[in-house]
C-alpha positions in Angstrom: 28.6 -50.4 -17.3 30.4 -47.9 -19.3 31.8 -44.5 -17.9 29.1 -42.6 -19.3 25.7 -44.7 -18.2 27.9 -44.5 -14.6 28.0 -40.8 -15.3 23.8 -40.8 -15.9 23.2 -42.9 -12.8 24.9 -40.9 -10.3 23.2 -37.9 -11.7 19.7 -39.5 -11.5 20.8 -40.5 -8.2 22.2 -36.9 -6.9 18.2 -35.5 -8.3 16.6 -37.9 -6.1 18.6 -37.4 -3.1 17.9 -33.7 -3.3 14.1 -33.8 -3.9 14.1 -36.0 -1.0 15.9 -33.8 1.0 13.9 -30.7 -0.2 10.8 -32.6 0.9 12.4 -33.4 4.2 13.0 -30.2 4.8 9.9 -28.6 3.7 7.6 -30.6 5.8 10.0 -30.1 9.0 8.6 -26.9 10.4 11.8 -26.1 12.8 13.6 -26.1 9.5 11.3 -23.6 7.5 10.0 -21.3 10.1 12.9 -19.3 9.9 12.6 -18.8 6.7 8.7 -17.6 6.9 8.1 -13.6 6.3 6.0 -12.4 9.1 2.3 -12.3 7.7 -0.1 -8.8 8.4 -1.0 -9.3 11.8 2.4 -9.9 12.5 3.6 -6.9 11.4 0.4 -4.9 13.1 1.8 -7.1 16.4 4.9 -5.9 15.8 4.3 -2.1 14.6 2.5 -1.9 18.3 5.6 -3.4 19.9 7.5 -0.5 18.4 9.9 -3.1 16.3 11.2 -1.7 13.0 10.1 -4.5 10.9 6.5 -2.9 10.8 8.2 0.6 9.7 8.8 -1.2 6.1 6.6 0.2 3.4 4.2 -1.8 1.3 1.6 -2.5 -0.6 -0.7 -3.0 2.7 0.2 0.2 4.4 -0.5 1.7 1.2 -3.8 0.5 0.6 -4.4 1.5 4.2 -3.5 4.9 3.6 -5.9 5.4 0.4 -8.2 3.3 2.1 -8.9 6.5 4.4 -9.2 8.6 1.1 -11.6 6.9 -0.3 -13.5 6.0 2.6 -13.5 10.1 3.6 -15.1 10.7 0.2 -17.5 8.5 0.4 -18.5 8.7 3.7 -18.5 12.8 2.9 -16.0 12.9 6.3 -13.5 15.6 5.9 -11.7 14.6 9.1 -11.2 11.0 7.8 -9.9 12.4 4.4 -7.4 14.6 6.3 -6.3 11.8 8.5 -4.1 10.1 6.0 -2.0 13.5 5.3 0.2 14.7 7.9 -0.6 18.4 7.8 2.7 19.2 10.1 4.7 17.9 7.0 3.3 18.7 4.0 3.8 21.4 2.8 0.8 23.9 2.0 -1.8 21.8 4.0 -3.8 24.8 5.3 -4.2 25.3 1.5 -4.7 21.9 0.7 -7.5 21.8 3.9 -9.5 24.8 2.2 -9.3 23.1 -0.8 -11.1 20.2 0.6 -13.8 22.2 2.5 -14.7 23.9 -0.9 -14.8 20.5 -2.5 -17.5 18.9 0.0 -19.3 22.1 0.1 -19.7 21.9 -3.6 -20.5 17.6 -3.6 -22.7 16.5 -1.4 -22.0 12.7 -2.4 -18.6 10.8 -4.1 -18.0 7.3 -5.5 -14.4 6.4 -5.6 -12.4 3.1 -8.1 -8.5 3.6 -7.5 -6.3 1.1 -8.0 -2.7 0.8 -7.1 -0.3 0.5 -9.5 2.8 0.6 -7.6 4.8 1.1 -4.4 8.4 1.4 -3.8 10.5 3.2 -0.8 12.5 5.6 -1.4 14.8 7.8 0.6 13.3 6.4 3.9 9.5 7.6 1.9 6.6 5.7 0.7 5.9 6.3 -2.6 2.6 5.2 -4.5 1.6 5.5 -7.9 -2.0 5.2 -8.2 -5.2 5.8 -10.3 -7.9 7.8 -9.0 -11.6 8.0 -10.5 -13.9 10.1 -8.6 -17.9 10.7 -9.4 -18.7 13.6 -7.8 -22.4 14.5 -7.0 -23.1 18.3 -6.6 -25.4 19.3 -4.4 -27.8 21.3 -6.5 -28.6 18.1 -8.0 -26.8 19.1 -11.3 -24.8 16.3 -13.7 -22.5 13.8 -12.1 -19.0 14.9 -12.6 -16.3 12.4 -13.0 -12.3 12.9 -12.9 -9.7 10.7 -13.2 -6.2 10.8 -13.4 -2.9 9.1 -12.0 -2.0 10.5 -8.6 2.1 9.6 -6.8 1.7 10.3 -3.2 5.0 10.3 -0.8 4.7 9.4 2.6 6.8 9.3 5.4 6.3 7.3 8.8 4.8 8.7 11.8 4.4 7.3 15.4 1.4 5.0 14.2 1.4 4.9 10.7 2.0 6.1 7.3 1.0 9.0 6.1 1.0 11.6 2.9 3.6 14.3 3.0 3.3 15.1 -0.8 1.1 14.5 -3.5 0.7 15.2 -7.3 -1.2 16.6 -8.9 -2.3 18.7 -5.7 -5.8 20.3 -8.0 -7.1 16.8 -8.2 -9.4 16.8 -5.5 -10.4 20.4 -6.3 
């Protein structure tokens, strides 16, 4: 055999060993389960144990978060809108509350499409970049408005969970 088909065998040889050895190893659980990420209710286990791990901010605590939104708007509960702000941080909530009153007084029915379009941490905040359509059904039984728009909430951690210290444009649900 010359040098260089010696050369191409070991090489074949080295992939083979290491494909077996990356099966091996990924069919021995002790191996990989330190490698898993914890899944949801792990981290809903752990946010109740009080670990850190479950402080981390992502795309599920932020879809829990507008999740309230949207189910306060169209389940016409102002206390369930309110819940995912943290009115002893934000600043100008007692505004933002009237706001809110004025806006269900005026609608007496909502349907609400967001969609997230991204999350990111920053500063020890949550911050997510969504878009927001609202049909809003006034209750003299006038036309259907509808507004949409791209909302960026920041949120900060509280003793349960997530929740909105800042949002822009503040006039959206107005």
């Amino acid at each position: 055999m010359t040098r260089r088909a010696l050369s191409l065998v070991l090489l074949m040889l080295l992939a083979f060993i290491s494909s077996v050895a990356a099966q091996q190893s990924a069919s021995d659980p002790q191996s990989t389960e330190s490698m898993k990420t914890p899944d949801r209710k792990q981290k809903q286990v752990d946010a109740a144990a009080g670990n850190s791990d479950a402080a981390v901010f992502d795309e599920c605590a932020a879809a829990e978060v507008l999740g309230a939104i949207k189910d306060g708007l169209e389940g016409h509960s102002q206390r369930r809108l309110l819940s995912a702000f943290d009115g002893d941080k934000m600043d100008g909530f007692l505004t933002f509350q009237d706001q809110i009153d004025a806006y269900f007084a005026r609608y007496e029915g909502f349907r609400v499409t967001l969609r997230i379009l991204q999350t990111s941490e920053e500063n020890n905040r949550g911050v997510i970049l969504a878009d927001f359509q609202v049909e809003s059904e006034p209750r003299d039984g006038g036309r259907i408005s509808r507004r949409e728009g791209q909302l960026r909430f920041e949120l900060e951690r509280g003793k349960n969970r997530w929740k909105i210290v800042d949002f822009n444009p503040r006039g959206f649900f107005s």
